[in-house]
C-alpha positions, 0 to 999 in steps of 0.5 A: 500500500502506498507504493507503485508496483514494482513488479507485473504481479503486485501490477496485476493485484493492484489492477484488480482491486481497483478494476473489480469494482467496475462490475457496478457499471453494469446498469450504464452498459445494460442501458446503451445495449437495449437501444433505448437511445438514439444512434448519437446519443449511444454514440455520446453516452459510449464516449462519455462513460468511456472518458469518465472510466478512463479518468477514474482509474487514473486517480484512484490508481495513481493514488496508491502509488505516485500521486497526481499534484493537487492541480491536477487532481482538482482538475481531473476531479472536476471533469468527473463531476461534470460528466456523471451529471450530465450523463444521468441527467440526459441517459435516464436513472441507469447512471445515477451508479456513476455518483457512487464511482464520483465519491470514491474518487473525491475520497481518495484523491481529493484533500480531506477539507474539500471532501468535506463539502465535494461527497455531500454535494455529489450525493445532493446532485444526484438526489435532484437529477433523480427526483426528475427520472426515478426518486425512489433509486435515487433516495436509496444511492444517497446515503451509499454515495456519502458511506461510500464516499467518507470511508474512502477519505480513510482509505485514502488518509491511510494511504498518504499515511504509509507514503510519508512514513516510507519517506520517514524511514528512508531519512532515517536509514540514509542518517544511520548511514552517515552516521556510520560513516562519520563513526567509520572515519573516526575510529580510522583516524584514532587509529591510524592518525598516530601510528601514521605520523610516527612512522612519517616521523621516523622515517624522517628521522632514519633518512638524516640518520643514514648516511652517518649513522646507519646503526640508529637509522636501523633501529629507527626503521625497526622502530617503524616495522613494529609500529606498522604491525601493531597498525595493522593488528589494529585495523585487522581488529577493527575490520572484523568488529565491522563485518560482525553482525548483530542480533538486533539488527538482524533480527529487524532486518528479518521482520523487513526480508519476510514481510516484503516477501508476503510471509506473516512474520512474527518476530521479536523486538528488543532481544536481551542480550545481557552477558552473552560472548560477542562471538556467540551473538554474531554467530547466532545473528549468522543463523538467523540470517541463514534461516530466514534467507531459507524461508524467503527464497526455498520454503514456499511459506506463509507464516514464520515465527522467530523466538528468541528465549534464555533456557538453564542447561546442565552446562549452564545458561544457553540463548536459543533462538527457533525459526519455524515456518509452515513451509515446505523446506529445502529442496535438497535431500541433506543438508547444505552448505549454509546449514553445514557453515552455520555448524561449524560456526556455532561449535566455534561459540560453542553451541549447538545448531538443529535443522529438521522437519515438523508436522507442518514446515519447517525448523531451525534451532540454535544454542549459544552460551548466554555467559562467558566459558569462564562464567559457566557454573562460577554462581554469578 
């Protein structure tokens, strides 16, 4: 909701939902097929409701996904509200239905101010033009023109809603982004800063020293080989605190991944990750992601929980963390390389990974210790 299709089938969705309402103009089409009419006014009623459809499609599908400018949403809007009268007043009661249409476009696409006082005034013109071919219909339409109408101005506030709260979330993402990368910039100065003007400094100081005194301009280039490798330790330390992943941010990254994918997902929102080893938490971060890559692209699921709970073992606390779907699991008869990867890295924490079929789909279930080896039975 809120968004262009991105794709031929949500295209197709959308299509329908919009188009299946179109059933209702039957009484217009019934009334030009019976040649009640004259030759030219088949001809006009045709094009008339042909261009009012046309223009109706347009706002309300445009409205899910990029709006018109408000120019032209009034401008549109007013040629509707000139073709529905002039159809009903001039064909007969068959295109009082076409007030219904007017309403859902005015709620829709119009500002809630001018839905206001545009849905009660499409429902009054209505009722007048009806009083001239057939009251009682038009008596009956009245009420639904305005329900219809006013129920559509919360379809439409819900989806204007959802685009600005998208918009919101992208702001978000792309300051979380700078702000990683002006934090990326400063732990790269704090440590590369010092060590790279030492090493510039001895450098200097070993390009004086060379010519006479080659001893000290020795011990100064191994001064600037050990800084070197305590630089690179450093940034060997940082890097693979970067690439580590966390449980958290996992964990919402999942919610997305699912939910895009049209799975009903049920997942955790803060996890409490008190006392558990940072290598036991990326390597429970790596299974979740692996799971939920799995549910994504193979299982074929409708619905995927995650849980996340803390459990007393005889070897002590353990964090596990369960994805099950109701899908139909992988399609090799063993396990993969990413089931076989993810083994071998909870071992490494020392925990414990269980992949197998139940009753109806799938589930994962890995362990890690939630407190340091050295912890494990202390009575902390």
């Amino acid at each position: 909701m809120g968004r262009p299709p991105t794709s031929r089938r949500e295209l197709l969705a959308k299509s329908l939902w919009i188009g299946v309402w179109l059933v209702f103009l039957s009484s217009p089409v019934e009334d030009l097929a019976r040649g009640g009419h004259s030759t030219a006014a088949t001809a006009a009623g045709s094009c008339g409701l042909a261009v009012f459809v046309g223009i109706y499609l347009a706002m309300v599908f445009r409205t899910i996904g990029r709006p018109f400018s408000r120019g032209v949403v009034f401008g549109l809007g007013g040629v509707l509200g000139i073709l529905a009268p002039v159809l009903a007043y001039t064909l007969g009661s068959a295109w009082l239905g076409l007030f219904v249409y007017l309403a859902v476009a005015y709620g829709a696409t119009l500002p809630l101010r001018a839905t206001y006082w545009a849905i009660p005034a499409s429902a009054l013109v209505m009722y007048l033009i009806g009083l001239r071919s057939d009251e009682q219909e038009a008596r009956g339409l009245v009420v639904l023109v305005v329900l219809i109408g006013f129920a559509m101005t919360g379809v439409g506030q819900l989806m204007r809603t959802t685009i600005e709260l998208r918009k919101a979330r992208a702001t978000v993402a792309q300051l979380a982004a700078n702000e990683e990368r002006l934090r990326l910039a400063r732990d790269l100065h704090d440590l590369l800063g010092h060590s790279l003007s030492l090493i510039t400094l001895k450098s200097e100081l070993a390009g004086r020293m060379l010519p006479g005194d080659p001893e000290q301009a020795a011990r100064q280039v191994a001064d600037i080989e050990q800084v070197s490798r305590q630089a690179l330790v450093d940034v060997r330390e940082a890097v693979t605190g970067y690439r580590r992943p966390r449980l958290a941010a996992e964990l919402a990254g999942a919610q997305v991944a699912l939910t895009a994918a049209g799975v009903v997902a049920e997942v955790p929102a803060d996890p409490d990750l008190t006392g558990v080893p940072e290598e036991a938490e990326s390597a429970l971060a790596w299974a979740l992601r692996e799971a939920v890559t799995n549910v994504v692209r193979h299982s074929g699921a409708d619905r995927c929980s995650v849980r996340l709970l803390r459990q007393e073992t005889l070897d002590g606390p353990v964090l596990e963390l369960t994805v099950e779907d109701d899908g139909c699991g992988g399609s090799g008869a063993g396990p993969g390389n990413g089931l076989t990867g993810l083994t071998e890295r909870l071992q490494k924490a020392g925990g414990t990974l269980r992949a197998d079929r139940v009753r109806q789909g799938f589930r994962l279930v890995a362990r890690v210790p939630a407190a340091r080896l050295a912890d494990v039975g202390s009575g902390a």
